[in-house]
Residue, then its C-alpha position, 0 to 999 in steps of 0.5 A: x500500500x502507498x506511502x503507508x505505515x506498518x508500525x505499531x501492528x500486533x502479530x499479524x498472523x494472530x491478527x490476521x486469523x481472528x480477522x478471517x474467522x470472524x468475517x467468515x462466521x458472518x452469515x448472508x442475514x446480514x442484510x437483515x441485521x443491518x435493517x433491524x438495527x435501523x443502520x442506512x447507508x447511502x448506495x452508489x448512485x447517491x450524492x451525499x450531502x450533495x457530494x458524489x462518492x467520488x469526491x468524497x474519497x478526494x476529499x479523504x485523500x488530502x485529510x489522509x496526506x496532510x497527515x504527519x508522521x509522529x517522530x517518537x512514536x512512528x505512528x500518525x500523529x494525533x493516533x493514539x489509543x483512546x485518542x479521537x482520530x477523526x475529520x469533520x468536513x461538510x457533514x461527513x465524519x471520516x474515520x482512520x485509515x486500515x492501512x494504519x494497520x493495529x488495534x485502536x479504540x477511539x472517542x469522539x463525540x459527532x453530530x446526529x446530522x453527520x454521516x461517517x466514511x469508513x475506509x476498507x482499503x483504498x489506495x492514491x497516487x498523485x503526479x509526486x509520487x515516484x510511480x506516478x511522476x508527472x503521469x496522465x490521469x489513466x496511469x494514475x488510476x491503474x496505480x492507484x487501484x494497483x496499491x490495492x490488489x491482494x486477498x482483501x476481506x474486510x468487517x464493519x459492525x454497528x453496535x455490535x451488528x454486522x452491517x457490512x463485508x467485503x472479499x475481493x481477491x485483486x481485480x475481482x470482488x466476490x463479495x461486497x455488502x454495504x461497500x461502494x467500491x469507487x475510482x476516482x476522477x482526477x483531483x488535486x491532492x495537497x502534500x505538505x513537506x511533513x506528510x507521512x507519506x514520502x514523495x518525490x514532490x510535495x505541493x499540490x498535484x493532480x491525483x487519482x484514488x480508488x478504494x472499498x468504502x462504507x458511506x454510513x448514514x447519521x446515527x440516531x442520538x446516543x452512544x454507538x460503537x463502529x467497528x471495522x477491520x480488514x485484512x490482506x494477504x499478498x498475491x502474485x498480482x500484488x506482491x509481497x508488499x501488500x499485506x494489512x491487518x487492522x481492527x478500529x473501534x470507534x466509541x462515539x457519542x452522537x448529539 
C-alpha cells in the first residue's frame, strides 16, 4: 500500500486469523441485521450531502496526506489509543485509515446530522509520487487501484451488528455488502513537506484514488460503537508488499 505505515501492528498472523474467522462466521442475514438495527447507508448512485462518492474519497485523500508522521512514536500523529482520530468536513465524519494497520479504540463525540466514511482499503497516487511522476490521469488510476490488489476481506459492525463485508481477491470482488467500491476522477491532492507519506514532490498535484468504502448514514442520538477491520494477504498480482491487518473501534457519542 502507498506511502503507508506498518508500525505499531500486533502479530499479524494472530491478527490476521481472528480477522478471517470472524468475517467468515458472518452469515448472508446480514442484510437483515443491518435493517433491524435501523443502520442506512447511502448506495452508489447517491450524492451525499450533495457530494458524489467520488469526491468524497478526494476529499479523504488530502485529510489522509496532510497527515504527519509522529517522530517518537512512528505512528500518525494525533493516533493514539483512546485518542479521537477523526475529520469533520461538510457533514461527513471520516474515520482512520486500515492501512494504519493495529488495534485502536477511539472517542469522539459527532453530530446526529453527520454521516461517517469508513475506509476498507483504498489506495492514491498523485503526479509526486515516484510511480506516478508527472503521469496522465489513466496511469494514475491503474496505480492507484494497483496499491490495492491482494486477498482483501474486510468487517464493519454497528453496535455490535454486522452491517457490512467485503472479499475481493485483486481485480475481482466476490463479495461486497454495504461497500461502494469507487475510482476516482482526477483531483488535486495537497502534500505538505511533513506528510507521512514520502514523495518525490510535495505541493499540490493532480491525483487519482480508488478504494472499498462504507458511506454510513447519521446515527440516531446516543452512544454507538463502529467497528471495522480488514485484512490482506499478498498475491502474485500484488506482491509481497501488500499485506494489512487492522481492527478500529470507534466509541462515539452522537448529539
Amino acid at each position: 500500500m502507498f506511502g503507508k505505515m506498518s508500525e505499531h501492528r500486533p502479530s499479524a498472523f494472530n491478527l490476521t486469523v481472528y480477522i478471517l474467522l470472524s468475517i467468515g462466521s458472518i452469515s448472508s442475514s446480514l442484510v437483515s441485521y443491518a435493517a433491524a438495527s435501523g443502520v442506512d447507508f447511502y448506495s452508489k448512485d447517491e450524492s451525499p450531502f450533495g457530494i458524489s462518492n467520488g469526491d468524497w474519497v478526494a476529499k479523504y485523500w488530502n485529510w489522509d496526506y496532510s497527515l504527519a508522521q509522529d517522530p517518537q512514536t512512528n505512528a500518525i500523529a494525533g493516533l493514539k489509543e483512546n485518542g479521537c482520530l477523526i475529520h469533520k468536513d461538510n457533514s461527513m465524519v471520516m474515520l482512520a485509515d486500515t492501512a494504519y494497520g493495529g488495534i485502536w479504540n477511539q472517542n469522539c463525540t459527532i453530530s446526529p446530522n453527520e454521516g461517517i466514511l469508513i475506509p476498507i482499503w483504498t489506495g492514491a497516487c498523485s503526479k509526486g509520487e515516484k510511480d506516478c511522476l508527472d503521469q496522465p490521469f489513466e496511469q494514475l488510476s491503474k496505480a492507484a487501484r494497483g496499491f490495492d490488489l491482494g486477498k482483501v476481506k474486510g468487517l464493519v459492525k454497528v453496535d455490535n451488528i454486522p452491517v457490512a463485508t467485503l472479499d475481493a481477491i485483486d481485480y475481482k470482488t466476490n463479495i461486497m455488502n454495504n461497500i461502494t467500491e469507487v475510482y476516482t476522477k482526477e483531483f488535486n491532492a495537497t502534500v505538505p513537506d511533513d506528510s507521512h507519506v514520502q514523495l518525490e514532490k510535495y505541493g499540490t498535484q493532480a491525483a487519482a484514488a480508488h478504494g472499498w468504502f462504507v458511506f454510513l448514514k447519521p446515527l440516531q442520538p446516543g452512544n454507538h460503537t463502529v467497528y471495522y477491520q480488514n485484512s490482506v494477504e499478498p498475491t502474485t498480482l500484488s506482491g509481497a508488499g501488500n499485506s494489512n491487518t487492522a481492527q478500529f473501534t470507534y466509541h462515539l457519542k452522537v448529539e
